[in-house]
C-alpha positions in Angstrom: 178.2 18.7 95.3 180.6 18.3 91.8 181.2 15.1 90.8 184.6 13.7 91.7 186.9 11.1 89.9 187.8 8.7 92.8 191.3 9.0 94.2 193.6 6.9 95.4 194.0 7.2 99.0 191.6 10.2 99.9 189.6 8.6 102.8 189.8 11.2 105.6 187.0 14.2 105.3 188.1 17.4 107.4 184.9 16.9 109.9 184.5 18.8 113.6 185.5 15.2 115.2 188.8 14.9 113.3 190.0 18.9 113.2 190.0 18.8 117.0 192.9 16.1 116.4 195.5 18.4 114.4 197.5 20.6 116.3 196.8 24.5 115.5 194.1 26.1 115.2 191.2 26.9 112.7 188.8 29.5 111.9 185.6 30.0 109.0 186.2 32.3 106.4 184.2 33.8 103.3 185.6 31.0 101.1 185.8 28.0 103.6 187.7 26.7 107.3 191.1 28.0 107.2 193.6 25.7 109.8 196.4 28.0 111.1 199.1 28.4 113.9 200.3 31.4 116.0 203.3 31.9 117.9 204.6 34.8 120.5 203.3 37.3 122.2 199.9 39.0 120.7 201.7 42.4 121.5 204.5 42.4 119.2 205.2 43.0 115.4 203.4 40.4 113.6 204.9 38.5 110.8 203.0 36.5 108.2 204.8 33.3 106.6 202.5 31.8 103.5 203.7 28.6 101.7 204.1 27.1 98.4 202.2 25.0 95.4 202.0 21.6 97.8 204.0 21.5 101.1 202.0 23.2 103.7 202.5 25.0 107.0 205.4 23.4 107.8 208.1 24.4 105.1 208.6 27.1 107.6 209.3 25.0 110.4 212.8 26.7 111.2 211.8 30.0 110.3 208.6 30.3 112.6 210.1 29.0 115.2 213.0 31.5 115.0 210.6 34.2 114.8 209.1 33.9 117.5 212.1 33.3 119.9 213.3 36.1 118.4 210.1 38.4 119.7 207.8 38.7 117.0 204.2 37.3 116.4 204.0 34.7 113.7 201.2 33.3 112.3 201.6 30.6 109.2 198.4 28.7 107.6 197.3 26.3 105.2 196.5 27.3 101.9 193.1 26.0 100.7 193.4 22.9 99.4 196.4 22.1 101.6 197.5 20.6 104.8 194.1 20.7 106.7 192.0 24.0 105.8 189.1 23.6 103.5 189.1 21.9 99.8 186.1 24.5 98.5 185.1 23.7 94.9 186.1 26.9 93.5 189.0 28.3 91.5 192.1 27.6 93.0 193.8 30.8 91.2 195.7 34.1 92.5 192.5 35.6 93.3 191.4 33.1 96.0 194.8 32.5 98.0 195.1 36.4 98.3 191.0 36.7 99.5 192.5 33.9 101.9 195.1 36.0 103.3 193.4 39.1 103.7 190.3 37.5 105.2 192.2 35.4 107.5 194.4 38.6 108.6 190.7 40.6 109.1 189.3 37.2 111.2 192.4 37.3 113.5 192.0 41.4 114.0 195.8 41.8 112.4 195.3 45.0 110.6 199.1 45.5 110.0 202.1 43.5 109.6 205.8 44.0 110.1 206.1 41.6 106.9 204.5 39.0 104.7 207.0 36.5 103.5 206.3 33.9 101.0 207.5 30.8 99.8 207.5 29.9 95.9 204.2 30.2 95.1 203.3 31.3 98.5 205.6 34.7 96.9 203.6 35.3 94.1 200.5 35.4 97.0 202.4 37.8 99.3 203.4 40.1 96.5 199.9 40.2 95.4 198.8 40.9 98.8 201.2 44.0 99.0 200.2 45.2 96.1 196.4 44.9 96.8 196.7 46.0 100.3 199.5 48.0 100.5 198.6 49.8 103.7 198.8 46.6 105.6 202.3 45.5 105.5 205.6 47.0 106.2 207.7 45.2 104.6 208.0 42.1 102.1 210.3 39.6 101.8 210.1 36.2 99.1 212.1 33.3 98.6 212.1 32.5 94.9 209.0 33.5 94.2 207.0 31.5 91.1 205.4 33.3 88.7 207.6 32.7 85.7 207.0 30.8 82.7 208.0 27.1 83.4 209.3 24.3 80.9 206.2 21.8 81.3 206.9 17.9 80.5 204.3 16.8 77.8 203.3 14.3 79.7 202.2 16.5 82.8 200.0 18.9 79.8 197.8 16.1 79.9 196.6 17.1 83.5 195.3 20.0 82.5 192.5 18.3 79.6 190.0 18.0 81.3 188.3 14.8 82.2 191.9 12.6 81.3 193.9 15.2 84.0 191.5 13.8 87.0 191.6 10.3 85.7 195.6 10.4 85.4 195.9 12.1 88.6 193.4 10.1 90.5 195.0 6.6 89.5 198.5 8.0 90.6 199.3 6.0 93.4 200.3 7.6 97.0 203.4 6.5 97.4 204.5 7.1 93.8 202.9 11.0 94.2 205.0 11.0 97.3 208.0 10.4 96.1 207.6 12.6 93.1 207.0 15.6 95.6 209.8 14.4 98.0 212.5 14.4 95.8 211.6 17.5 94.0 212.5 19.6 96.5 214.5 17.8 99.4 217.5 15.5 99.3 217.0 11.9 99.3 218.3 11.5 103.2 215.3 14.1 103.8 212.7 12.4 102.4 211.2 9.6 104.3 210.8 12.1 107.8 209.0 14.9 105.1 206.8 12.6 103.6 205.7 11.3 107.9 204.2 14.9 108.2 203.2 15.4 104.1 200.9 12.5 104.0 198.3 13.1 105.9 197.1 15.9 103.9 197.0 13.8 100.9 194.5 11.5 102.8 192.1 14.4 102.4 189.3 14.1 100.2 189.6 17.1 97.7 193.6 17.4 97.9 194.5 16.4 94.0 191.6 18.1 93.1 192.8 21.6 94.0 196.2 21.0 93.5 194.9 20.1 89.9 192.7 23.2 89.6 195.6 25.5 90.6 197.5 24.1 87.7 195.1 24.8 85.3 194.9 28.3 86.5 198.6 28.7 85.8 198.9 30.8 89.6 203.0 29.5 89.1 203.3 30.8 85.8 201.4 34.7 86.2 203.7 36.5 88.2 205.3 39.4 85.8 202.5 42.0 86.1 202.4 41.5 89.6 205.9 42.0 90.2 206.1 45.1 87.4 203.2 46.6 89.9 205.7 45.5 92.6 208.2 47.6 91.1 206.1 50.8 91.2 206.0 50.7 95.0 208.7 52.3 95.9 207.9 52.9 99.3 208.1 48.9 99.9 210.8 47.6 101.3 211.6 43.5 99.2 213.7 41.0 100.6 214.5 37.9 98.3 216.3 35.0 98.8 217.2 32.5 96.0 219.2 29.5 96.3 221.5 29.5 93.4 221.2 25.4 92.9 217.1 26.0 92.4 215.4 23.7 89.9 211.9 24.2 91.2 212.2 27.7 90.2 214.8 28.2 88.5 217.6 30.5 89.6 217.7 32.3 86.5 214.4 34.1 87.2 216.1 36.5 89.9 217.5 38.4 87.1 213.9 38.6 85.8 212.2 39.9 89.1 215.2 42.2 90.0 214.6 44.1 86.7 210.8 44.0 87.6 211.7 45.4 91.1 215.0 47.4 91.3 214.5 48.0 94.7 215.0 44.7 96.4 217.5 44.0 98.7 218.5 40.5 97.1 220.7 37.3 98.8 221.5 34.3 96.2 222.5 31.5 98.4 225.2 29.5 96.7 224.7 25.6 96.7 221.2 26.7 98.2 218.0 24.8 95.7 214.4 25.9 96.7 214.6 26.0 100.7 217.3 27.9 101.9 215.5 28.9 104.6 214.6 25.4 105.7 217.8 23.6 105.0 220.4 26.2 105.3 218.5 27.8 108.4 221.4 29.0 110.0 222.8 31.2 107.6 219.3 32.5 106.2 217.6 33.0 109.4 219.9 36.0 110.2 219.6 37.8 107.1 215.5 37.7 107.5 216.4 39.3 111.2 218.4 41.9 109.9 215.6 42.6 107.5 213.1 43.0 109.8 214.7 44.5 112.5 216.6 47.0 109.8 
């Protein structure tokens, strides 16, 4: 195995004994132990939710649940290196999280879906997906998908030298790294219940390691030629939803992708930042029914 810089509080290693404690559900793919979650009954459309750069499974909290009340099978996962499926020391780039998807989709017998929604980074993955597998999927629907070239801080460049990135990012403290992901996408009266159900997956040994790896891979920052292939499939139904306050991805992009696909049926959310979905649930959660019940 690699040599790894030490890192402050990774303790926990995703062993048989401690899986069978995490609520879901996992399953071996080509690339490693995926941990995933169904919901609804195995005879009806089935609708795939994939997450973004670091918050796992359960940014879709609202949504999934909504879903499936609402009659449809949903199944949402962990990206690798998130939450609790596998760390493999490989390239964490666009390559791998798609292989994830489509493998995971083969493993559970889904051979077509009513939609793939993703989330941010989790968009960039779906729309890669759909245009890779484009038999597979009915309809696609993203929620300010990355992709886009980002202003970077100087001092974050230095993660991606190697060698000083893993010693910067390894010293970081927990609750420091918490709070840093906390407040970049929820409000400050959010933050404290998020980071109850974020930590744990920080406490898992390879966690800044792939998040570091999918950095230097620049997955958040490779999106136009995927979305200009996007654009050529006609055929495709695209749903996106962009909160107009967004300063993870910034709201200016949506001009961007709509040029890069004309044919999206688009929703800006005014006063909404990154998660519509999850903090303004009731007025998003209709337009996705509509969408996939139009």
């Amino acid at each position: 195995m690699p040599f790894e810089f030490p890192v402050s509080g990774e303790v926990i290693h995703l062993t048989p004994d401690f899986r069978q404690s995490v609520r879901g559900s996992f399953i071996r793919l080509g690339d490693g132990i995926t941990h995933y979650q169904l919901a609804g009954l195995d005879d009806m459309p089935v609708v795939v939710l994939v997450h973004g750069f670091s918050v796992p499974h359960f940014i879709w909290d609202p949504t999934f649940e909504s879903l499936a009340a609402a009659g449809f099978r949903v199944l949402r996962y962990d990206l690798f290196g998130r939450g609790y499926s596998d760390r493999p020391h490989l390239r964490y780039d666009l390559d791998l999280f798609t292989r994830q998807l489509a493998d995971l989709l083969d493993a559970l017998e889904m051979d077509q879906c009513r939609a793939v929604f993703g989330l941010s980074m989790g968009g960039l993955v779906a729309a890669n997906f759909a245009v890779r597998h484009r038999d597979r999927l009915e309809k696609l629907g993203l929620f300010a998908p990355a992709g886009f070239p980002l202003e970077i801080p100087s001092l974050m460049r230095l993660l991606l030298v190697p060698l000083v990135g893993e010693m910067v990012f390894g010293l970081v403290s927990e609750k420091l790294f918490e709070r840093l992901v906390g407040k970049s996408i929820f409000e400050p009266a959010e933050v404290e219940l998020v980071i109850e159900r974020y930590r744990p997956q920080m406490r898992i040994k390879g966690f800044r390691r792939a998040l570091l790896s999918t950095m230097r891979t620049g997955v958040a920052e490779r999106g136009v030629p995927v979305y200009r292939e996007l654009g050529r499939i006609s055929d495709l139904p695209v749903f996106l939803i962009w909160g107009e306050e967004d300063t993870t991805v910034p709201y200016k992009f949506s001009k961007l992708f709509l040029s890069l696909v004309p044919h999206t049926e688009f929703h800006p959310i005014s006063g909404g930042g990154h998660i519509p979905h999850y903090r303004q649930a009731d007025q998003v959660t209709p337009m996705i029914l509509g969408f996939l019940n139009g």
